[in-house]
C-alpha positions as CSV (number, residue, x, y, z in Angstrom):
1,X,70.6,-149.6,83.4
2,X,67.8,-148.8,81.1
3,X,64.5,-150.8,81.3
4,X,64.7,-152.1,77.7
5,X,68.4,-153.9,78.9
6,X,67.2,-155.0,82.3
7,X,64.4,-156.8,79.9
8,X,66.6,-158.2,77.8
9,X,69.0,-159.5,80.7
10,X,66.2,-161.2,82.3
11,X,65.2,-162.9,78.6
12,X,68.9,-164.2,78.3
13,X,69.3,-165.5,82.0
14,X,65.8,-167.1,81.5
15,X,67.4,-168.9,78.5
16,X,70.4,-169.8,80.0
17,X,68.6,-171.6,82.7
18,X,66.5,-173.3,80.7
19,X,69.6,-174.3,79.0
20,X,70.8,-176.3,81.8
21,X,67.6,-178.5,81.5
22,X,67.1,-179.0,78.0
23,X,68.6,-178.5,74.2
24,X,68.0,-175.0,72.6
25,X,66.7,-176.6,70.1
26,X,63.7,-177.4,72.1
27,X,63.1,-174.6,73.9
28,X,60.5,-172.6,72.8
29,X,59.9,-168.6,72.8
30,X,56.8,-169.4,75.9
31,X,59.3,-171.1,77.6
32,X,61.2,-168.3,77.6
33,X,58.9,-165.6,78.7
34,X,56.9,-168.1,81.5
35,X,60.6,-168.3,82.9
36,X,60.9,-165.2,83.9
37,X,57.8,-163.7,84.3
38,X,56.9,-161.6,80.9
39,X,55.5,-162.4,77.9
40,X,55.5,-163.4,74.0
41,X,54.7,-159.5,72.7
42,X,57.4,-158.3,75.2
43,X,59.6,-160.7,74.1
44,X,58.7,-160.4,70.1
45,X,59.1,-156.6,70.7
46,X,62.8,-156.9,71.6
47,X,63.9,-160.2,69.1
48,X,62.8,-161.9,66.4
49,X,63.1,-164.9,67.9
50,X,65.5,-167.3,70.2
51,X,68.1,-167.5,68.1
52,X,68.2,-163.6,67.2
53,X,68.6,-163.7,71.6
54,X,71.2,-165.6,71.4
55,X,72.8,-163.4,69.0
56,X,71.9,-160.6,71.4
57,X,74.3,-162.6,73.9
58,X,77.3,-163.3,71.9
59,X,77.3,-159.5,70.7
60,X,76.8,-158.3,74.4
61,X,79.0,-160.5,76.1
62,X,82.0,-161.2,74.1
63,X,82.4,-158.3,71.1
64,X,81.5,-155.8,73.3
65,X,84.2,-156.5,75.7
66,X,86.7,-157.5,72.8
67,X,85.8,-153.9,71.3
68,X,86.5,-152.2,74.5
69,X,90.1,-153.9,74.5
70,X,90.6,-153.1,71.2
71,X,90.5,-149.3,72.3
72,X,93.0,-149.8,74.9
73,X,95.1,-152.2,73.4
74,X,94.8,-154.8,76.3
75,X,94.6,-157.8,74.1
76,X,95.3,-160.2,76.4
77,X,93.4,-159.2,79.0
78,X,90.4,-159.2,77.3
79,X,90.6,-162.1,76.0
80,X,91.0,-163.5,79.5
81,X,87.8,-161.9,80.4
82,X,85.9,-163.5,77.2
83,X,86.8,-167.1,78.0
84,X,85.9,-166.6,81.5
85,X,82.8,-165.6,80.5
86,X,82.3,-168.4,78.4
87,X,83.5,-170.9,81.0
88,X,81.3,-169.1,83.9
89,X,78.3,-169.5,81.4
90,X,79.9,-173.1,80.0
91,X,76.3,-174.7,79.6
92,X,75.1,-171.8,77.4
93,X,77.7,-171.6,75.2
94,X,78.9,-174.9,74.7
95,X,74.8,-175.8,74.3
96,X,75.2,-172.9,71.7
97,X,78.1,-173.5,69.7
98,X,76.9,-177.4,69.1
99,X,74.3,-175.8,66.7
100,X,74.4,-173.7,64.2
101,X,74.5,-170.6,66.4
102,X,77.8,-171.6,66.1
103,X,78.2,-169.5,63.0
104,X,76.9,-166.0,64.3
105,X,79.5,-166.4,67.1
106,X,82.7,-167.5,65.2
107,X,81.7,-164.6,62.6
108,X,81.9,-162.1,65.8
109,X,84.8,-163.4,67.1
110,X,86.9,-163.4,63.8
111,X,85.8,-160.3,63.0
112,X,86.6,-158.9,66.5
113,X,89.8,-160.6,66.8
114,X,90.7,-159.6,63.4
115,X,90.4,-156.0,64.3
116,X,92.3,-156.3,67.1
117,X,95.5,-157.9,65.2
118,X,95.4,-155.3,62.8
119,X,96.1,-153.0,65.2
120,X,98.6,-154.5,67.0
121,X,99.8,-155.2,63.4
122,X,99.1,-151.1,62.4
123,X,101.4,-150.1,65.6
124,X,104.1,-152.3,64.5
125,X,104.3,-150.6,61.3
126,X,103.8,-147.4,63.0
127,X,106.9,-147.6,65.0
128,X,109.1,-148.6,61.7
129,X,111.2,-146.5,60.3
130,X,109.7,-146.4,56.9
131,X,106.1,-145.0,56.4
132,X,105.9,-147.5,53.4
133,X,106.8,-150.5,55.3
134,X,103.9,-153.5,54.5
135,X,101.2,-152.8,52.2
136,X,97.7,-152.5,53.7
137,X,96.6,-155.9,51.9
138,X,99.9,-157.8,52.9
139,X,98.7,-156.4,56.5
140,X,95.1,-158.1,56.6
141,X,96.4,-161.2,55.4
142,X,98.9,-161.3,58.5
143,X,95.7,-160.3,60.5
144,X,93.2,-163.0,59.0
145,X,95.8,-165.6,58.8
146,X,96.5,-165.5,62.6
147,X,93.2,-165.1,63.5
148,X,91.8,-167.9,62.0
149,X,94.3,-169.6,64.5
150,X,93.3,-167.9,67.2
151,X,89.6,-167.8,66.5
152,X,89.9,-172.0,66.0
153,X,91.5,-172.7,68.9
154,X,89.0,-171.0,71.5
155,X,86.1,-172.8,69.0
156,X,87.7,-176.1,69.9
157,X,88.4,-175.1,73.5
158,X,85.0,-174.7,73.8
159,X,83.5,-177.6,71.9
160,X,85.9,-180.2,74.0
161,X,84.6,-179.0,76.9
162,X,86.7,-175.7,78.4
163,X,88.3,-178.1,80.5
164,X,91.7,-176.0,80.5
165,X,92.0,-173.0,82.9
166,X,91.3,-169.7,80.3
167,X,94.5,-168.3,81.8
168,X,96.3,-171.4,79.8
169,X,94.4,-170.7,76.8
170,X,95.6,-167.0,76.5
171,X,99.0,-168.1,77.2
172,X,98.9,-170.2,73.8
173,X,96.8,-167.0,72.4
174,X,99.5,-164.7,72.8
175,X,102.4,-166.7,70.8
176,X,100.3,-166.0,67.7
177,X,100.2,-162.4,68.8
178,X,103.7,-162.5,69.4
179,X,104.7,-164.4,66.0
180,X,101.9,-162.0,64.1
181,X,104.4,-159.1,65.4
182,X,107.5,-161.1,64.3
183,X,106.2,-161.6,61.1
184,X,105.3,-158.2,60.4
185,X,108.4,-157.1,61.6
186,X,110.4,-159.5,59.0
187,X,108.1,-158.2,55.9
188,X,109.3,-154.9,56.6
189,X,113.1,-155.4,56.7
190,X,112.0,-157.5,53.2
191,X,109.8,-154.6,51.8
192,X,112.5,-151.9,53.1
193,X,115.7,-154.2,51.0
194,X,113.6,-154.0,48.0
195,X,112.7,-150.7,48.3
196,X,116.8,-149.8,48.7
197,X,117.5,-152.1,45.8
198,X,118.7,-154.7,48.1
199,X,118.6,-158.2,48.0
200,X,118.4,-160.0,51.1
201,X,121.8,-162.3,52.4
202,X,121.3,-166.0,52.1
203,X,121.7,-167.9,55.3
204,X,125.4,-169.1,56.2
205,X,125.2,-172.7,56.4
206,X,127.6,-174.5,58.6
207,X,129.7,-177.4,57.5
């Protein structure tokens, strides 16, 4: 680990502790630095200022894991690994997303989580028969449609408290996964008909 991250660790760890005793709001960039030993240029030389450490955080602790996942196509398990995160460092980001930091972090996580669907999105169209199958736009409105879903429902889980286990929470997470694949899959049997000049049947209705 570099010096310049080990610095920046101990800056965020200082902030989460303070966090536990007071609002962010009130904490101060000398409260910072006198919690862990450095000082204001040292601090000023690595952020702009608290809330640009905070940002610092969210990137380093959530995207970056979510990006990771996004290589290797373990959705699920990385999102179990960002809510634990969250839920091992509860005061922080609950303390966090009751202000307006709240805003830096949903823009990662929708824009993280929204690269991931499209993936997932991008294989199921892969694997389809026809290379034509879902237009590019139709596909990142299936991708920001579900994540907005996804994206609110961790924001809330938070905000109430991340009182239910994160395993439960990625449970619920993966039926919009799993409907986001089911709904790609049916505008490609609709975009193939058309494109064989056929309309689709009408559903039989029992009597």
């Amino acid at each position: 680990m570099s010096d310049s991250l080990i610095t920046k660790k101990a800056m965020a760890d200082s902030l989460k502790s303070l966090m536990g005793k007071k609002n962010l709001e009130k904490i101060t960039v000398s409260d910072i630095v006198h919690n862990c030993g450095l000082n204001r240029q040292t601090f000023y030389y690595h952020f702009k200022d608290k809330y640009d450490l905070v940002n610092w955080i969210y990137y380093n602790e959530i995207v970056s894991t979510l990006e990771k996942a996004s290589d290797s196509g373990n959705w699920s398990s990385a999102m179990l690994e960002v809510l634990s995160i969250m839920k091992r460092e509860k005061v922080f980001y609950i303390g966090s997303l009751n202000m307006d930091c709240q805003n830096i972090f949903y823009s990662y996580l929708f824009n993280a989580t929204k690269s991931m669907l499209l993936k997932i999105i991008n294989q199921v169209v892969k694997h389809a028969p026809s290379k034509r199958a879902i237009e590019p736009v139709d596909r990142i409105f299936i991708a920001e449609f579900y994540t907005y879903g996804l994206v609110g429902m961790v924001i809330q889980w938070a905000k109430k408290g991340m009182k239910g286990p994160p395993a439960d929470i990625v449970s619920r997470l993966d039926h919009f996964i799993d409907d986001s694949k089911r709904v790609s899959a049916i505008l490609y049997l609709k975009e193939k008909e058309q494109q064989e000049g056929k309309a689709p049947e009408p559903p039989s209705h029992s009597h």
